[in-house]
N, C-alpha and C positions, 0 to 999 in steps of 0.2 A: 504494500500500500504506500509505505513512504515514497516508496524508487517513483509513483507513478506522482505524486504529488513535487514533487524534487522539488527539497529544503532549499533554499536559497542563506543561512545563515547557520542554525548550529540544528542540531536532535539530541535530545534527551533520552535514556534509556533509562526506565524503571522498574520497580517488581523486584523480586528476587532473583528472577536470573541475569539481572545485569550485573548479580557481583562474580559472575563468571568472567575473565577477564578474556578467555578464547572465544568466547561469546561474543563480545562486545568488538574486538580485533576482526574474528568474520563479519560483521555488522561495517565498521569502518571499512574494511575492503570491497564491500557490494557495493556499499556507496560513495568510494570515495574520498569521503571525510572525516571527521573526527566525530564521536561522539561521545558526548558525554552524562558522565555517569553522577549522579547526586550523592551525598556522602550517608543518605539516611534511604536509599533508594529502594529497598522492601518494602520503606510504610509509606510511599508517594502515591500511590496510583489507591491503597484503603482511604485516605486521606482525600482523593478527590471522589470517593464513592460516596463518601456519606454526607 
């Protein structure tokens, strides 16, 4: 979904599998860029559920 909207500045990765760091390394090479990962990044996405 991202690849089809192309970020024009930065992506966030959150949830718990962004503290995968091979994760997130495949994720920057599909896209080309850097993404970044928040330092509390498990409880971002419960945090914007509720």
């Amino acid at each position: 979904m991202v690849g089809r909207l192309r970020p024009f500045e930065r992506v966030a990765f959150t949830g718990g599998a962004a503290r995968n760091d091979s994760l997130r390394h495949c994720l920057e090479n599909v896209l080309g860029m850097e993404v970044l990962v928040p330092k509390k990044c498990q409880t971002a996405g419960v945090l914007g559920a509720t």
